[in-house]
C-alpha positions in Angstrom: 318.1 308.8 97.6 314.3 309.1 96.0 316.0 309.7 92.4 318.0 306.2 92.9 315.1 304.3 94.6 313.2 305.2 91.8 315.4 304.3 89.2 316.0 301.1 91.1 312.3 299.8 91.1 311.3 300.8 86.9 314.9 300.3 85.5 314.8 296.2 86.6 311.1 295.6 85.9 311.4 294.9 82.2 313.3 291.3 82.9 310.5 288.8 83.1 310.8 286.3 81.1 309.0 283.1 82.0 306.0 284.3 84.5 303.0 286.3 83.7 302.8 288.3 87.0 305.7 289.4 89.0 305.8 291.3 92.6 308.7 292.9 93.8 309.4 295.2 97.2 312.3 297.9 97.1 313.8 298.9 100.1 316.6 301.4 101.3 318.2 301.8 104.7 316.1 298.8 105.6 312.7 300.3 105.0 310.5 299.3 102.0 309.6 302.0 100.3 307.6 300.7 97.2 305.7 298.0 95.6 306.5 296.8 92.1 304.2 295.0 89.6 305.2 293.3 86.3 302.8 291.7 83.4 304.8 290.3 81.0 303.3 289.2 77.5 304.8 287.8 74.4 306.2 291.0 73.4 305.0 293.2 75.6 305.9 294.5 79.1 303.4 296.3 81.4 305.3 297.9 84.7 303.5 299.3 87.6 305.4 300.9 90.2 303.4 302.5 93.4 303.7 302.9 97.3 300.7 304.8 99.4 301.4 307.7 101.7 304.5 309.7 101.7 308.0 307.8 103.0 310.5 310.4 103.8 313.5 308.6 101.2 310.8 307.8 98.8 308.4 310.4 97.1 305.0 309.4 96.5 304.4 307.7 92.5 301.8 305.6 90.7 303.9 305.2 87.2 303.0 302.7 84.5 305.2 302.1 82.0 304.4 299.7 78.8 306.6 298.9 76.3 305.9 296.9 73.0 309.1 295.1 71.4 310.4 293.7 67.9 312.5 290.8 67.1 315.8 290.9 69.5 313.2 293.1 72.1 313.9 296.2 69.9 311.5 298.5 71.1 308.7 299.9 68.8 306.2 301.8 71.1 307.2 303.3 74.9 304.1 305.0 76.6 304.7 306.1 80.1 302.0 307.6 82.3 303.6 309.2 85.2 302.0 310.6 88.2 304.5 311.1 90.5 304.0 314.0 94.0 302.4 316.7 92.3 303.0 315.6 88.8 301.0 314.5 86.1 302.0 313.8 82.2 302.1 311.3 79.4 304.7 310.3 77.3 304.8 308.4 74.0 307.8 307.1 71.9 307.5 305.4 68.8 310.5 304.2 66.9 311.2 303.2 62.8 314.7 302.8 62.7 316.4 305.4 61.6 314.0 307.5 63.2 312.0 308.1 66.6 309.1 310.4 67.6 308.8 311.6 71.3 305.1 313.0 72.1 304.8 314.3 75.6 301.7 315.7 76.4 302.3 318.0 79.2 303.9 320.4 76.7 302.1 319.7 73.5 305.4 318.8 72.0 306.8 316.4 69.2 310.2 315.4 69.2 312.0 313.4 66.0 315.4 312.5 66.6 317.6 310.0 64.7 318.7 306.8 66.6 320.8 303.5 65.5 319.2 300.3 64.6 320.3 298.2 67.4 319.6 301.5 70.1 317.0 300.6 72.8 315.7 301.7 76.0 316.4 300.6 79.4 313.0 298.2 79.6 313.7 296.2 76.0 318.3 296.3 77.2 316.7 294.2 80.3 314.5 291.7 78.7 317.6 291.0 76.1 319.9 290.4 79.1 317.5 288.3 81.0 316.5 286.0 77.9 320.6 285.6 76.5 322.4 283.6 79.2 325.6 284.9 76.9 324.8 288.3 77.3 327.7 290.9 77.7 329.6 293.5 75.8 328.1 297.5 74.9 325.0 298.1 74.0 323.1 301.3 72.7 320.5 303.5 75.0 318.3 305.8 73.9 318.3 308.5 76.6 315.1 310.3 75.5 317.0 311.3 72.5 320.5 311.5 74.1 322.6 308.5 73.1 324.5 306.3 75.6 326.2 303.5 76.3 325.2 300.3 78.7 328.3 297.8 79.6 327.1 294.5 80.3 329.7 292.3 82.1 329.5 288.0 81.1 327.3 286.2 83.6 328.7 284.8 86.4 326.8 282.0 88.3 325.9 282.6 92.4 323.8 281.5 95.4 321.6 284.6 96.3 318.9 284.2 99.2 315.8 286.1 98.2 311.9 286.0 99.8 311.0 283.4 97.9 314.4 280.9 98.9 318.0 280.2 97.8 318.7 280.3 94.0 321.0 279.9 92.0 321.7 283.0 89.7 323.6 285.1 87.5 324.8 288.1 88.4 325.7 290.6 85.7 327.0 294.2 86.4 326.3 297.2 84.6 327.5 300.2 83.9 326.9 303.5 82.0 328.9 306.0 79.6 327.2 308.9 78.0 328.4 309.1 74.2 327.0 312.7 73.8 327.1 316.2 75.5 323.2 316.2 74.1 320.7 317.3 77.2 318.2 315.1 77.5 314.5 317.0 78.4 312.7 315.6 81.8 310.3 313.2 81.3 310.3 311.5 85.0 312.9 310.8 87.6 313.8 307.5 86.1 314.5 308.7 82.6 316.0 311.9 83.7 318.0 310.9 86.2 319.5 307.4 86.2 321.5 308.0 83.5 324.7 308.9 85.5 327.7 307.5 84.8 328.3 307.5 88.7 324.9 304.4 88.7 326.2 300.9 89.0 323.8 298.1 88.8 324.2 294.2 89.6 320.9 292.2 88.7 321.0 288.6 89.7 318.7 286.6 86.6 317.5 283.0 87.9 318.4 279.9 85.4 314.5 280.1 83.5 315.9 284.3 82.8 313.4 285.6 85.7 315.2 288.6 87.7 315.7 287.8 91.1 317.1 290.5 93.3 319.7 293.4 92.4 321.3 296.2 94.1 322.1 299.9 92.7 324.8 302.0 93.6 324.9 306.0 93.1 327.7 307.6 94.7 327.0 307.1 98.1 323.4 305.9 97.5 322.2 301.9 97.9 319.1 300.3 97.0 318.2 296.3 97.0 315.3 294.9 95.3 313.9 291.4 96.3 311.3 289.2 94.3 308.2 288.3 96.9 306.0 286.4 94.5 305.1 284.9 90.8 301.8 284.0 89.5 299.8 284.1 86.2 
């Protein structure tokens, strides 16, 4: 349950299209078990996730994630500072297509590993989805230097009731194929362990491409996110 609560709240947090500041709660078996906190800049997206005290589905975390894009939100730098429970690390990938660099400072380590032009991580997929009302088809993920696969169904226009009202939305599903036997190292829970082909993800996108609420699915596991508030 933590591993797909955690996924839950970073994995959706790099939609944002059309507000500066977006809040978001998580919550699982009816309990809210974290707070969420997006920036969003012209090509840039700064993701806070945190919750105070311990929850017993939820483990304790104050991550920030920032991710720089190209054109078509390819991504050029990731830096993640994790803290979650007892742990403590940094992690920095840079890409130049045909290339990427992994520096994770924990371990004093520099990984290089090929990757495909179009390849991107979960944050820069997200944005592309939420900015292309057409959006649909495969796409490549970079899996901290494990290559898969994301399968993004066509948009399909719903009523959803969030915090903030009714909307009108469109819900795309997702889902995940690994395209190599490759280990990827840990990094944190959300890069190590919500790539499963078992996760399945709907993320309703409003008509201005702001992410609106979504639900994921791991096995037996459930998690709904809700939008609470925008502002600049």
């Amino acid at each position: 349950m933590r591993k797909a609560a955690l996924s839950l709240i970073l994995l959706l947090s790099a939609c944002l299209l059309n507000a500066q500041v977006a809040e978001y709660k998580i919550s699982s078996l009816g309990v809210k078990v974290a707070d969420l906190r997006i920036e969003y800049q012209a090509q840039k997206t700064v993701v806070k996730a945190q919750n105070k005290g311990k929850i017993w589905i939820f483990p304790h975390i104050n991550n920030r994630y920032e991710i720089e894009f190209a054109e078509q939100f390819l991504p050029k730098r990731y830096l993640r500072t994790i803290h979650q429970g007892e742990l403590r690390d940094s992690v920095l990938t840079l890409y130049d297509s045909p290339r990427a660099t992994m520096y994770q400072k924990s371990t004093a380590e520099k990984t290089s590993y090929q990757v495909h032009p179009n390849t991107r991580d979960f944050f820069s997929l997200l944005r592309l989805i939420c900015s292309n009302k057409s959006a649909s088809g495969n796409y490549l993920l970079d899996g901290n230097g494990a290559n898969w696969q994301a399968c993004v169904s066509k948009g399909k226009m719903e009523k959803i009731k969030t915090s903030l009202g009714t909307f009108t939305a469109r819900r795309h599903n997702i889902s995940l194929k690994a395209l190599s036997q490759e280990k990827a190292p840990y990094v944190d829970m959300l890069t190590h362990n919500f790539l499963s082909e078992d996760t399945r993800i709907s993320i309703w996108i409003s008509e201005n491409g702001l992410p609106l609420k979504a639900q994921l699915k791991k096995k037996v596991l459930s998690m709904n996110w809700d939008i609470v508030s925008t502002h600049k």
